[in-house]
N, C-alpha and C positions, 0 to 999 in steps of 0.2 A: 878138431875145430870145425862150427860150421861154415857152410859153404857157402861165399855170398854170392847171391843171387841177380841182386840188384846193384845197379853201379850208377852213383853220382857223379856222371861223365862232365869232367871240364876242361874246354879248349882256351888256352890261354894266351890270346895274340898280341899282338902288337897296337892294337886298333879298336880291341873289345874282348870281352870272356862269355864263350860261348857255354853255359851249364843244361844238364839233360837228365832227365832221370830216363836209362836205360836196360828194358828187362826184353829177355827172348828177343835182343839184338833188334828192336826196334826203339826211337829217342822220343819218349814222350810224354811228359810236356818238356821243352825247351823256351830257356830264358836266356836273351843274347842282350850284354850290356855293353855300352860304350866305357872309353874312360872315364868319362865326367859322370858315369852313374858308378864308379866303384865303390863309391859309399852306403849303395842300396844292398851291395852283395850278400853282407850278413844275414836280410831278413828274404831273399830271392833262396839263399843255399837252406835256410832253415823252412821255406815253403815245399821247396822240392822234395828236401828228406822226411817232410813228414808224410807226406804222401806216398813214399815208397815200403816195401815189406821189407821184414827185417829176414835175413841177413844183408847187409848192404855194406857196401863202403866208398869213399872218395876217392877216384880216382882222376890224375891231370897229367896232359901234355900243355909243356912251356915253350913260346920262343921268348918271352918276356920278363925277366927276371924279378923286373919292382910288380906287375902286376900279379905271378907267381906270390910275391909274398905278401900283396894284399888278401890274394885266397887264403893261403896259409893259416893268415891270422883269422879271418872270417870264419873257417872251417873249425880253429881249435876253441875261439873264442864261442862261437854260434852252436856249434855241434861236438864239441867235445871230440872231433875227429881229425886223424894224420892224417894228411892227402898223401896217397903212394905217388907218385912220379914214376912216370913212364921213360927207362932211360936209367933210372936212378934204383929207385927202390923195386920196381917190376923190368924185367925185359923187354926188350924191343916184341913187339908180336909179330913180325917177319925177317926171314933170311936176307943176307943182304952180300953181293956182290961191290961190299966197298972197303978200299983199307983202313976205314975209321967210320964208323958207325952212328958213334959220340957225336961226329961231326955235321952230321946230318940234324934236320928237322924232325922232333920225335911226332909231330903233327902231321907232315910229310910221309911217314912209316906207317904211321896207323891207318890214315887214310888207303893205302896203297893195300896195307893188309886185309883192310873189311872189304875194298873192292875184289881183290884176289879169292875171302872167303866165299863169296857170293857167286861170281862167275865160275871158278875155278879152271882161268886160263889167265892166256896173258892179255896186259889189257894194260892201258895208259889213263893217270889218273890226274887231271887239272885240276889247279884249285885256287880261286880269281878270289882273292883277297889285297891284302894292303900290299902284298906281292902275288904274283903270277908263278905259282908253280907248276912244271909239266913232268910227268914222272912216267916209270914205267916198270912194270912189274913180269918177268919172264914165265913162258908154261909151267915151269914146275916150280914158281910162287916165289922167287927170288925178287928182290929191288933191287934194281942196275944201273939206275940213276937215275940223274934227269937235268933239267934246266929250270932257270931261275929268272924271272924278268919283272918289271917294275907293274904293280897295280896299275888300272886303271884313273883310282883317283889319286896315287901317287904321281904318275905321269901328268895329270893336269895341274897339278900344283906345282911341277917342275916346268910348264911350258908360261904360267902364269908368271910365273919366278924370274924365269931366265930370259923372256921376251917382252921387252915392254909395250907393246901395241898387243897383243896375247890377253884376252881376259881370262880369270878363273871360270870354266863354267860348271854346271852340277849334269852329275851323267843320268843319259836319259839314253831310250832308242837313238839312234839318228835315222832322217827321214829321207830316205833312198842312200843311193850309192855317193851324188854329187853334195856336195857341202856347198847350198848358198850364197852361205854367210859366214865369217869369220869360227860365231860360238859351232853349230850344224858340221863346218870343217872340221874342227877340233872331235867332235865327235865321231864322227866316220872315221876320223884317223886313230882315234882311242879304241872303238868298238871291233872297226873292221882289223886294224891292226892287229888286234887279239887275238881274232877269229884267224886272219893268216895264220899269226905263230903257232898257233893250236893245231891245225892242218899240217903246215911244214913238220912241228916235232914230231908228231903224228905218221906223218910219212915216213920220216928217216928212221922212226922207230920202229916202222912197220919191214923197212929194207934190211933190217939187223936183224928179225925175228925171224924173217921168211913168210908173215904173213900179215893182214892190217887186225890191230888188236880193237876189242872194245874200246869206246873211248867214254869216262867216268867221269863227271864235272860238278862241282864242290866250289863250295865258299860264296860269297855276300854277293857277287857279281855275275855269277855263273850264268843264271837265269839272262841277265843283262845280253853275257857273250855270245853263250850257247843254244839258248830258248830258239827252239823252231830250227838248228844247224843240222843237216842231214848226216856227219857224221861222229855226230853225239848217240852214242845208245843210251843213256840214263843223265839225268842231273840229281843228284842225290846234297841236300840243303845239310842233313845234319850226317854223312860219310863221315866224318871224323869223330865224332862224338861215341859212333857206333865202333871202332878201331879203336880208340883209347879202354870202351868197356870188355873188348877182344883182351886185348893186354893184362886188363886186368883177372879174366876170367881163366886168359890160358895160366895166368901164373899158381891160381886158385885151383887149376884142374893139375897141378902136375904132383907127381909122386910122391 
């Protein structure tokens, strides 16, 4: 059978469907939709694969279930194509230091993996979406784990929520270290807050290793947290995109 090549990489969140056409492990063009645009998917999944060479095929990591099967359909309706699932129908693309594997985030793994391919050391891989993940990847290419904490614009719609003098505000910079004014507070405490936790996991992962690892930042907010943070080595926008077409290509490379 031939060998594909090209990989119709889709990240499938909680928040939005991140799709790439990905070859020689770089994502380009990239098409990132909200929910309220999953109606456009069919004609966005059928733009991207015409443009790509053929051997190709669809490959997806899910944390999302309903939005998973809006792919599904889009892909077998639009393209006559099975999306493999990463997890399910392909392998995880890295080793992994946990008693259940399943249980993890296959968005999470891949990401972790293509940072791993690229460095080839250990390194901690963030990734500032509807949730805050901090991960981390050991020298000889294993995931060990990591932690989990609330998005940024999750966290404002919960201080909106839960305090009523609290306004919703939209995230932006915040403008020095002092807050102000109520919206500017919120801010600092969203942004800098981040930035802590990123430092802190960071470190204790760096005390476990024996040494302070790259540190690799991913997802819709990164740029927000990490933009300009001196112990950021790379922000990488579409790191997962490129991990899911990993998965699918070690699976296509094996015996």
């Amino acid at each position: 059978m031939a060998q594909a090549n090209a990989t119709l990489a889709c990240d499938v969140g909680n928040s939005r469907i991140a799709v790439g056409c990905v070859m020689d492990e770089q994502a380009d063009p990239v098409r990132r939709l909200d929910a309220e645009a999953l109606g456009d998917l069919p004609e966005v999944l059928a733009e991207l694969w015409a443009q790509m060479p053929d051997p190709k095929r669809v490959v997806a990591s899910s944390v999302c279930p309903d939005h998973l099967a809006a792919l599904q359909s889009a892909a077998d309706g639009r393209l006559g194509q099975k999306v493999l699932i990463v997890g399910q129908d392909l392998p995880f693309p890295i080793d992994t230091d946990l008693p259940d594997p399943q249980r993890i985030g296959a968005d999470r793994l891949c990401s972790a993996a293509m940072a791993y391919r690229r460095l080839q050391s250990a390194c901690v891989v963030a990734d500032f979406g509807t949730a805050i993940t901090i991960d981390c990847v050991s020298d000889d290419g294993v995931f060990l784990g990591g932690a989990i904490l609330p998005g940024l614009t999750l966290s404002a719609e919960a201080l909106a929520r839960g305090a009523a003098a609290l306004p919703k505000v939209a995230l932006a910079r915040p403008e020095g270290a002092f807050g102000k004014d109520t919206r500017q507070a919120i801010l600092v405490g969203l942004v800098h807050g981040a930035r802590g936790a990123l430092r802190e996991f960071t470190e204790a992962y760096a005390t476990e290793l024996g040494q302070w690892p790259p540190l690799i930042c991913t997802g819709g907010d990164a740029e927000l947290v990490a933009g300009g943070y001196d112990i950021v080595h790379a922000i990488v926008p579409d790191l997962c995109l490129m991990g899911i077409a990993l998965a699918g290509m070690q699976e296509t490379l094996r015996p």
